[in-house]
C-alpha positions in Angstrom: -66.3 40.2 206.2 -68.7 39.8 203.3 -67.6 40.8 200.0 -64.0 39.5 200.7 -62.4 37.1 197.9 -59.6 35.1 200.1 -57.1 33.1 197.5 -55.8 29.7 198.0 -52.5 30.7 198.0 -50.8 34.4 198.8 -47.5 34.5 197.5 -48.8 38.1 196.5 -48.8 38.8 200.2 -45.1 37.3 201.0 -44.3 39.7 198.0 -46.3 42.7 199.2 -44.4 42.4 202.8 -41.1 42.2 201.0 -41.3 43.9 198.1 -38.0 46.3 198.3 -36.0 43.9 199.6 -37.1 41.2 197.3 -36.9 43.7 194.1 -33.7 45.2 195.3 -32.0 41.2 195.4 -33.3 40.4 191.9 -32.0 43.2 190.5 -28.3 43.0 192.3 -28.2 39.2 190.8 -28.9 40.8 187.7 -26.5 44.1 187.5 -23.7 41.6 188.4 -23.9 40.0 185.1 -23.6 36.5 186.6 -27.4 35.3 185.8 -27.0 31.5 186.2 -24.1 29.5 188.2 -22.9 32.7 190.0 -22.4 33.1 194.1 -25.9 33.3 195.1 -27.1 30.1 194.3 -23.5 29.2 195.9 -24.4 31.3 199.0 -28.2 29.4 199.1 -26.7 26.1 198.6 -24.5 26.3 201.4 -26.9 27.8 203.9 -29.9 25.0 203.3 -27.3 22.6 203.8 -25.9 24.0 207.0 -29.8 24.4 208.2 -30.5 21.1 207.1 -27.7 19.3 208.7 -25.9 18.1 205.3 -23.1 17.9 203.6 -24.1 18.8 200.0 -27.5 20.9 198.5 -27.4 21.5 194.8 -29.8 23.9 193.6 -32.1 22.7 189.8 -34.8 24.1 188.1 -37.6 22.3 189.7 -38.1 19.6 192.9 -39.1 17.3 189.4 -36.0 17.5 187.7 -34.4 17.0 191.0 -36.6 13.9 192.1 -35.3 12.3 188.8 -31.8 13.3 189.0 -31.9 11.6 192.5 -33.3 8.0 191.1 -30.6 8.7 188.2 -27.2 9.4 190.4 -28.4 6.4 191.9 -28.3 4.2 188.8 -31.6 3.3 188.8 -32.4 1.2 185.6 -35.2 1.2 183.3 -35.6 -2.7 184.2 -35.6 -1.9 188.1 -38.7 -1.4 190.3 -38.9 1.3 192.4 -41.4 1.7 195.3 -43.8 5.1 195.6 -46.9 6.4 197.7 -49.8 6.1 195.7 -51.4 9.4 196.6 -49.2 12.3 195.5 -48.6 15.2 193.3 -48.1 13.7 189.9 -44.7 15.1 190.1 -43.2 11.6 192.7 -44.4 9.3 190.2 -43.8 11.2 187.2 -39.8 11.2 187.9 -40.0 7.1 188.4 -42.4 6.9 184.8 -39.6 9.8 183.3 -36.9 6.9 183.7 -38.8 4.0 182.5 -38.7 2.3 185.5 -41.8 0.0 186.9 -43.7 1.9 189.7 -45.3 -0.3 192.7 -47.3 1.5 194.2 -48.4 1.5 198.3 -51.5 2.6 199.5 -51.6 5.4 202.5 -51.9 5.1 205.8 -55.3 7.5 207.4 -53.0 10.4 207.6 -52.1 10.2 203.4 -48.3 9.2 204.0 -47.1 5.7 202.6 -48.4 2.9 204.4 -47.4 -0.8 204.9 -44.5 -1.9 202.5 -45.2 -5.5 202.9 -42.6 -7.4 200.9 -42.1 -6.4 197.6 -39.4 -8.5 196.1 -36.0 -6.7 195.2 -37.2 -2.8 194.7 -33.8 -0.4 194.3 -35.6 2.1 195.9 -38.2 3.7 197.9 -39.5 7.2 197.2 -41.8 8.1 200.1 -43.8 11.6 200.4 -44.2 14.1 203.3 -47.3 14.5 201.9 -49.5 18.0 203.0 -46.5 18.5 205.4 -46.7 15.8 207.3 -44.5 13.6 208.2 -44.6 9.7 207.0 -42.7 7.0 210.0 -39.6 7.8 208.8 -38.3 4.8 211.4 -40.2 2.1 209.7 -38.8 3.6 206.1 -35.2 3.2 207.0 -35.4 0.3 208.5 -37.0 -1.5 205.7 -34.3 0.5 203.1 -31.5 -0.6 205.6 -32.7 -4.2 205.8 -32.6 -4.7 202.0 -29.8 -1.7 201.3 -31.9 0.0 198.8 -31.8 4.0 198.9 -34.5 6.2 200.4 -35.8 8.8 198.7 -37.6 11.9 200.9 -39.4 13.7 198.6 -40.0 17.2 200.7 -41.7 19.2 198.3 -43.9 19.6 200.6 -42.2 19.5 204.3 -39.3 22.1 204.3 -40.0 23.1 208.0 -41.2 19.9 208.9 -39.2 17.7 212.1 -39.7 14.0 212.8 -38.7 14.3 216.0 -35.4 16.5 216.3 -34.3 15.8 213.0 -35.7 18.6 210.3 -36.9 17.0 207.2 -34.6 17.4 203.9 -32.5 15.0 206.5 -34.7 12.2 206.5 -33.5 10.2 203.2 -30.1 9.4 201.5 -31.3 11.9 199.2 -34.4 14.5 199.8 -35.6 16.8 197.5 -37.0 20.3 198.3 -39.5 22.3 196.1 -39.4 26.3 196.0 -42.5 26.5 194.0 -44.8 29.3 194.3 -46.7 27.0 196.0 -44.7 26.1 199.0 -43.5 27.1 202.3 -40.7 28.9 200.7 -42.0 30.3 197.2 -40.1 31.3 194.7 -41.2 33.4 192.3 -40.8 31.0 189.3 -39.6 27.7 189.7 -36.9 25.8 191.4 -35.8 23.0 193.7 -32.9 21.9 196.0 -31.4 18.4 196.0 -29.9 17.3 199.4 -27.3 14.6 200.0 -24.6 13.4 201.7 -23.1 11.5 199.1 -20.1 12.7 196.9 -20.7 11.0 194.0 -24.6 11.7 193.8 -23.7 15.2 194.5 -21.3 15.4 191.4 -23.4 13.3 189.0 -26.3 16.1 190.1 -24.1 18.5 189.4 -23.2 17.2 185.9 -26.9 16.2 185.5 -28.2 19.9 185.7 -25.8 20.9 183.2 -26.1 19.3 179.8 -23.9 15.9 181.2 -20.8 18.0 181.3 -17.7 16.9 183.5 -19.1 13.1 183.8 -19.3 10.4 182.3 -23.2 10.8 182.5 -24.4 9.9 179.0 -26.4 12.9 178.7 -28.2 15.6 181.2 -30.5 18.5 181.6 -30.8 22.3 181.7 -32.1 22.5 184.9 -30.4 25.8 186.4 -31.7 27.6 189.5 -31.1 31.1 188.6 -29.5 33.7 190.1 -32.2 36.2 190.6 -34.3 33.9 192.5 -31.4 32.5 194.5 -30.8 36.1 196.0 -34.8 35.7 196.3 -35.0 32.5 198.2 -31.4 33.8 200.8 -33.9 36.4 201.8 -37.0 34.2 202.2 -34.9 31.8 204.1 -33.7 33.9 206.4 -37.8 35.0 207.4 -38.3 31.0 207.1 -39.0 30.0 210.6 -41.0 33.2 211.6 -43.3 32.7 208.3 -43.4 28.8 209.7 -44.6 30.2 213.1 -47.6 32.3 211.4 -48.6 29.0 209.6 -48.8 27.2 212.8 -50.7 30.2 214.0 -53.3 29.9 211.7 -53.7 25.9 211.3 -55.0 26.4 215.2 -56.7 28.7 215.3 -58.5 27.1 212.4 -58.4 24.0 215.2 -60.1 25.9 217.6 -62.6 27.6 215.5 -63.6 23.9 213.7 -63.3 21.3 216.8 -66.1 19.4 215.0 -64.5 18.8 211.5 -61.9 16.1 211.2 -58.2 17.6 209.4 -55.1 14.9 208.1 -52.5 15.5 211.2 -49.1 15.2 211.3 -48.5 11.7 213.5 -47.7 12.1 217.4 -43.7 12.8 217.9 -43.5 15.3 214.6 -44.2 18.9 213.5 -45.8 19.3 210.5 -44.7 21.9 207.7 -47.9 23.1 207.8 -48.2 23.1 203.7 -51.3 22.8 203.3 -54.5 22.2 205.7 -56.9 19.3 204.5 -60.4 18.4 206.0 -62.5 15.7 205.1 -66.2 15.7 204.6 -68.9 13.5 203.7 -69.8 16.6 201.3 -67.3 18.1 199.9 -67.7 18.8 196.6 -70.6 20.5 198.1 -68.8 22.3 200.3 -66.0 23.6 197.9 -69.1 25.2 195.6 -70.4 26.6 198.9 -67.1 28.4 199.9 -66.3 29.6 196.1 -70.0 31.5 196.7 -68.6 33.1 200.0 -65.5 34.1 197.7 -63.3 31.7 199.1 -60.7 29.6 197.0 -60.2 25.3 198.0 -58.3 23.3 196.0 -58.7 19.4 195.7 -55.7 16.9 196.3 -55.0 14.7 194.9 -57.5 13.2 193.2 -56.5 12.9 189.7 -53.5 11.0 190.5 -54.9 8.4 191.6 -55.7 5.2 189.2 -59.6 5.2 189.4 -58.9 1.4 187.7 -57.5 0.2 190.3 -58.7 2.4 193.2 -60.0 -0.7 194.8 -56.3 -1.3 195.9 -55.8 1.5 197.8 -58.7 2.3 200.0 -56.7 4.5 202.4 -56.4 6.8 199.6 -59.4 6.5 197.8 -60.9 7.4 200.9 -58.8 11.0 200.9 -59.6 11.6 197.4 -63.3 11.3 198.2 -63.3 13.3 201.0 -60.1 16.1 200.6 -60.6 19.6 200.9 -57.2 21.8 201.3 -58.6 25.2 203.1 -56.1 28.3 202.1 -53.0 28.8 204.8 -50.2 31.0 204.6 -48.3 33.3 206.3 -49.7 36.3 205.4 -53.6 35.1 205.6 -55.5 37.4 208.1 -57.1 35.6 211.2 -60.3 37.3 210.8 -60.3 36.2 207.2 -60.0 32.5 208.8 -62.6 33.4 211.1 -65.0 34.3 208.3 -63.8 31.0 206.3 -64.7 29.2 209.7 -68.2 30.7 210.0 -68.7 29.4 206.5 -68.3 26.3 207.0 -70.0 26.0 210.2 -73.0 27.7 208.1 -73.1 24.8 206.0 -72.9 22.3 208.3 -75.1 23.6 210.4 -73.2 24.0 213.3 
């Protein structure tokens, strides 16, 4: 296996094993004249929210558009405070500083997902974080957000696949927010995200909202359109979604089985994760990441850079992830002798 170069993520692969089909849907959106706002991206929305057990999905440009359309159809105001997981993708917090609104943030629990809420005054929302795919205790979130009728926000960029329990996630909020970044579990190849609710009048002021503000009284909105060509793309990636989900799980245990030593963030007991993304922690792993890249291996590091170095001190669960987080490639499409031979590797330089 020496001599291989394994990439973080392999969207190329998904592409490579659907190449005609993918091609041939791209170009039917576009011979049909209908680029943006045709039936495709009518077709996708209605089949995520028949999968996903609601009764609206609205396709945008990006899961952060669609994160701040949510706090917006909700009236969130500028003066408000809204409640957010510390340790994220800059993208969560991002859409609460893109209104104006004041951010308190919550430190993690040892698994990265939003911890303790404590009591936090009058927030008018909480926007919690599947983060790495697994999921946080939705229970706990709902019954706080029921207790002091604010909304809940799921924020699923990263857990389409995901179930807390029987329930899938992109049902586990009053709105949740999917991401079809290249990145995730179903890639698109650009950008877009899905908003899902069961609310009429957050569907229509998303649906004015992605549009320039038109047919609303919405003072003013966004061009955030989910084309056409990439809808077609994401109907046929969603129908291969839960056998590419198997081959995930496939390869997070086998990476259990061949790494019984090292300690990985799990999804809690009673929930499947997404699988998104598979994070170890170790003592040395900066060390480590500069090892693998020498073995021609690609790691990434999350989420370090989000989190306020300032004021780390407040939020030891996390600081404690950011020290130690390494994300190990897994996707679909990665060879299991090619996770062998990142296994070895870091057995290597463990000395195991």
């Amino acid at each position: 296996m020496s001599g291989y170069r394994i990439k973080f993520n392999g969207i190329d692969r998904l592409y490579d094993d659907y190449s005609w089909r993918l091609t041939r849907r791209a170009k039917a959106a576009w011979q049909s004249g209908d680029v943006l706002q045709g039936k495709y991206l009518a077709q996708l929305e209605k089949e995520i929210a028949k999968k996903y057990n609601r009764k609206y999905a609205v396709g945008v440009g990006s899961a952060t558009d669609g994160l701040y359309f949510a706090l917006r159809s909700l009236g969130i105001q500028k003066t408000d405070s809204v409640i957010c997981p510390v340790l994220s993708y800059v993208a969560t917090s991002g859409a609460i500083r893109r209104l104006g609104s004041n951010i308190h943030f919550i430190d993690t629990d040892e698994n990265g997902n939003i911890g303790d809420l404590g009591i936090m005054g009058l927030p008018k929302a909480v926007v919690y974080v599947n983060l790495f795919g697994n999921l946080a205790d939705y229970d706990r979130l709902r019954n706080y957000c029921d207790a002091y009728r604010i909304p809940l926000i799921e924020d699923a960029a990263q857990s389409q696949g995901a179930y807390y329990g029987k329930t899938p996630s992109g049902k586990l909020g009053d709105i949740s927010v999917f991401s079809f970044d290249p990145m995730k579990n179903m890639p698109c190849f650009g950008s877009g995200g899905m908003v899902l609710t069961d609310n009429d009048d957050v569907r229509d002021k998303i649906l004015s909202l992605r549009r320039h503000g038109f047919n609303s009284d919405m003072a003013y909105g966004y061009n955030s359109l989910l084309s056409e060509d990439h809808a077609n793309q994401l109907l046929l990636i969603l129908d291969k979604f839960d056998r590419l989900q198997n081959k995930r799980e496939k390869v997070f245990k086998r990476y259990k089985k061949n790494l019984p030593h090292m300690q990985f963030i799990e999804t809690q007991t009673g929930t499947r994760s997404s699988y998104h993304k598979l994070v170890m922690l170790n003592d040395r792993r900066d060390e480590l990441k500069k090892y693998l890249s020498g073995k021609g291996i690609e790691t990434k590091i999350h989420y370090r850079e989000t989190l306020d170095s300032k004021n780390s001190h407040l939020y030891p669960n996390a600081r404690r992830i950011c020290d130690k987080a390494i994300s190990l490639p897994i996707y679909p499409h990665l060879l299991m002798e090619e996770v062998d031979y990142i296994c070895e590797n870091i057995r290597k330089f463990d000395n195991v």
